[in-house]
N, C-alpha and C positions, 0 to 999 in steps of 0.2 A: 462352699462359699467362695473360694479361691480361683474356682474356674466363673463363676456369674461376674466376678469382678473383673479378671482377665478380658470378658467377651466383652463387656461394656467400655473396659479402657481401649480394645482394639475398634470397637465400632466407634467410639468418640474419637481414635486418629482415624482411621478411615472418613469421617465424615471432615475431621480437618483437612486432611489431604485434599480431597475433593473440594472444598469451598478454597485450597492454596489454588488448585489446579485451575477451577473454572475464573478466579481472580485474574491470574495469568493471564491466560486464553484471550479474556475480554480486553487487556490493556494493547494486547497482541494485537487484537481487530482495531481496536483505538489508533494503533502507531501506523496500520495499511489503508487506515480511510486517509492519512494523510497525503498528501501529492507529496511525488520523490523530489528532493534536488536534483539540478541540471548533474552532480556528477553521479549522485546513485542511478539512475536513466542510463549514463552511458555507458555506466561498471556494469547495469542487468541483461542491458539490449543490445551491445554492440559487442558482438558474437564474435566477431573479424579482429577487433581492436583498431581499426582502420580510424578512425576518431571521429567519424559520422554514420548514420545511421539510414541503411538501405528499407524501404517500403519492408521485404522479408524479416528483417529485424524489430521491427515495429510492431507490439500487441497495441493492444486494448480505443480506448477513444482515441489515443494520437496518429492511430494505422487510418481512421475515417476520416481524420484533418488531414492527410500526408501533407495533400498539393496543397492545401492555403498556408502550410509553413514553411513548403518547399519556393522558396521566392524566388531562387535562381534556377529553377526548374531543371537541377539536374539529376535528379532521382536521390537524393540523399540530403539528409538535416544535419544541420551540424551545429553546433553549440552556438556561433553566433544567429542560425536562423531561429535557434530555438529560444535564446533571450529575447529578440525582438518579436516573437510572435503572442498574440493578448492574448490575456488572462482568461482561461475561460472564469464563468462567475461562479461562485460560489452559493451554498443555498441561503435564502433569505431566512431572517427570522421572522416567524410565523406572528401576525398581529393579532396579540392576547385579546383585543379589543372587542372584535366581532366573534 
């Protein structure tokens, strides 16, 4: 009787674990859908420390914008081009309507 209760208290924290675990995980992807701040951007990407950011240092959709935020066209972004450059937009809410 001692070990069927044992096995049931370890699969009911096993099954806790796992629903802490997957909690986690998901708030995790919650906090990366976010857009970084201008200083997390430059703490991840700028590799040099140089305080602007070369095309090489640039992942993801801001490596396909380089040249429309590089305004002074000299191969690097730098914090002031990157506050004046627009927002890209963000997704609409979907109209419950139709």
């Amino acid at each position: 009787m001692k070990r069927n209760k044992l096995k049931y208290f370890t699969i009911v924290a096993l099954m806790l674990a796992t629903a802490m675990a997957h909690a986690q995980s998901t708030e995790g992807e919650r906090q990366n859908n976010r857009r970084p701040s201008l200083d997390q951007l430059f703490a991840d990407l700028d590799e040099n420390e140089d305080g602007k950011l070369s095309k090489a240092e640039i992942k993801g959709p801001l490596k396909r914008d380089f040249d429309k935020f590089d305004t002074d066209e000299d191969g690097y972004l730098t914090r002031e081009e990157l506050k004046k450059a627009p927002k890209p937009e963000g997704r609409r809410p979907r109209n419950r309507d139709n």
